[in-house]
C-alpha positions as a Markdown table, in Angstrom:
| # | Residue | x | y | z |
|---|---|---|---|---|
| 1 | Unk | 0.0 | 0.0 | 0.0 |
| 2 | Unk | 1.3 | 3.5 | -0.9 |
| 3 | Unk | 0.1 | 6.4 | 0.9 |
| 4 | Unk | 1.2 | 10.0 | 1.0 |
| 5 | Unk | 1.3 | 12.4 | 4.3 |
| 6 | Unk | 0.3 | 16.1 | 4.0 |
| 7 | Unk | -0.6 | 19.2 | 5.7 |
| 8 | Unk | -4.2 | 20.5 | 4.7 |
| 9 | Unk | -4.1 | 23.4 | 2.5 |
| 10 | Unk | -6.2 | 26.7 | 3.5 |
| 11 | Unk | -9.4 | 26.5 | 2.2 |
| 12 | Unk | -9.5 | 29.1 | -1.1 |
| 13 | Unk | -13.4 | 30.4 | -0.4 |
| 14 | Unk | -12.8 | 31.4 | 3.3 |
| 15 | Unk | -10.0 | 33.4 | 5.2 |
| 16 | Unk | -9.7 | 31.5 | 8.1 |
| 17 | Unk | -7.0 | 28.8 | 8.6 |
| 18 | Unk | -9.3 | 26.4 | 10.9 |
| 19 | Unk | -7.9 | 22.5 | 10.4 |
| 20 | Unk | -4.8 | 23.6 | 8.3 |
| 21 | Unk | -2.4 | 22.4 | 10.7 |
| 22 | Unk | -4.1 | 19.3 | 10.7 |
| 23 | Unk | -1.4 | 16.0 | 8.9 |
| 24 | Unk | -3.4 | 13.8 | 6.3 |
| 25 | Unk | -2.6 | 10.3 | 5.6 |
| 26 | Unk | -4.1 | 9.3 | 2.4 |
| 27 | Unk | -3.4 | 6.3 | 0.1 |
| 28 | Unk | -2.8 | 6.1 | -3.4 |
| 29 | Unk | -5.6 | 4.6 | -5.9 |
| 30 | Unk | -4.7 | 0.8 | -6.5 |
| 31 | Unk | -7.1 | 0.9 | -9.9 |
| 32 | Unk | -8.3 | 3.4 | -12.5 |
| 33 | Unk | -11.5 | 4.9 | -12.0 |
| 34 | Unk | -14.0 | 3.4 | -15.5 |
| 35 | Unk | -17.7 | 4.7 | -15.8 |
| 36 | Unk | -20.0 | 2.7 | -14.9 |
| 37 | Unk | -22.0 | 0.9 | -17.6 |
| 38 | Unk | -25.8 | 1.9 | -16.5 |
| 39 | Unk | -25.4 | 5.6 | -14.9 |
| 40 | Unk | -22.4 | 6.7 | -16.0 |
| 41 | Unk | -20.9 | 7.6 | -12.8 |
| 42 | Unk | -17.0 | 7.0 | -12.0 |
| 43 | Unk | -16.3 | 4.3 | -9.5 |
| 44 | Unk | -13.5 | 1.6 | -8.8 |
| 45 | Unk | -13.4 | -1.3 | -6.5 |
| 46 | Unk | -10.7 | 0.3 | -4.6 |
| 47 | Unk | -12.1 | 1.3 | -1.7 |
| 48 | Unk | -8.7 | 2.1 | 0.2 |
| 49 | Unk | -9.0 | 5.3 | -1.8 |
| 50 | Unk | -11.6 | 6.6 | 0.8 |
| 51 | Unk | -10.0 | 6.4 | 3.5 |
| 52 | Unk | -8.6 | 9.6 | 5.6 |
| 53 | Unk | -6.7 | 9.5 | 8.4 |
| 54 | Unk | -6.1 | 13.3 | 10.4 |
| 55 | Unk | -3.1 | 13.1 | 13.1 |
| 56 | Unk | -2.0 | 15.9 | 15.1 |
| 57 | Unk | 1.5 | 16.4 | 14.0 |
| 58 | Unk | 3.3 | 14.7 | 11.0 |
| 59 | Unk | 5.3 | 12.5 | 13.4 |
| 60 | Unk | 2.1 | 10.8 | 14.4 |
| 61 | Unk | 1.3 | 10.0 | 10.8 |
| 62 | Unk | 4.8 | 8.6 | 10.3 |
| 63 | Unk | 4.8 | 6.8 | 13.3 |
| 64 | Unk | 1.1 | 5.2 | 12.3 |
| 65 | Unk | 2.2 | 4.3 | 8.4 |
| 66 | Unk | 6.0 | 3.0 | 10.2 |
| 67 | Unk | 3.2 | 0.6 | 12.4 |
| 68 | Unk | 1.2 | -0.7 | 9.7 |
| 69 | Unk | 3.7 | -1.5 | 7.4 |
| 70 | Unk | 2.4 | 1.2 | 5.2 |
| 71 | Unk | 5.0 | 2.8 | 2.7 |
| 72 | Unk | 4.5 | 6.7 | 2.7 |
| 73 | Unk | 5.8 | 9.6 | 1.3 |
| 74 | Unk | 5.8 | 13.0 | 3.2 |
| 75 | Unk | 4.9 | 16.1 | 1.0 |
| 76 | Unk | 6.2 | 19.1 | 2.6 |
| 77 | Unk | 4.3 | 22.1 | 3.4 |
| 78 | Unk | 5.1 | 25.0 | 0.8 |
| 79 | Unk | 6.1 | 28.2 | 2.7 |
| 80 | Unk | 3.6 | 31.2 | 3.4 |
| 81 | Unk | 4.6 | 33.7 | 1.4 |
| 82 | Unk | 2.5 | 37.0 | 2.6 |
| 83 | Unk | 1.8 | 39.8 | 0.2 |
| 84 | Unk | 1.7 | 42.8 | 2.0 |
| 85 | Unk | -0.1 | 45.9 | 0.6 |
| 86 | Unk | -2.3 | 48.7 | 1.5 |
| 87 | Unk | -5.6 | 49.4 | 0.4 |
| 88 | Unk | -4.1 | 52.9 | -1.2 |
| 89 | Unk | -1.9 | 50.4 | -3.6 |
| 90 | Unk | -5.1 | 49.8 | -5.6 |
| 91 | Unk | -5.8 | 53.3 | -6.5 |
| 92 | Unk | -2.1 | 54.2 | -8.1 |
């Protein structure tokens, strides 16, 4: 099983930063997604792809995938860049 670990992104509609300093532990799709025949939908038979594990801190996640015998990958958390300007910047 391959799984990657990340930190939640900021949601874009909202300015708060609640959960983003939540870790996710997610696991990779085993199979293809293929429409099904009668509705059309997309679905697989892989149903380790819905599973979503939140820890604390990213050493919890590690330490749970290190446990299960589950081979993950850690993305790291770009930066914050913050772009600092004042409402008279719009007007020149």
């Amino acid at each position: 099983m391959h799984a990657r670990i990340f930190q939640e992104p900021k949601n874009a509609m909202q300015s708060g930063r609640a959960r983003t300093y939540r870790w996710v532990l997610e696991f990779a799709p085993a199979e293809a997604r293929r429409a099904d025949p009668l509705m059309g939908w997309a679905g697989s038979g892989d149903t380790q792809r819905q599973v979503r594990m939140t820890f604390e801190s990213c050493d919890a996640a590690k330490a749970y995938a290190d446990r299960h015998g589950i081979d993950a990958h850690v993305i790291p958390t770009p930066p914050r860049t913050l772009k600092i300007q004042a409402y008279a910047d719009n007007f020149r």
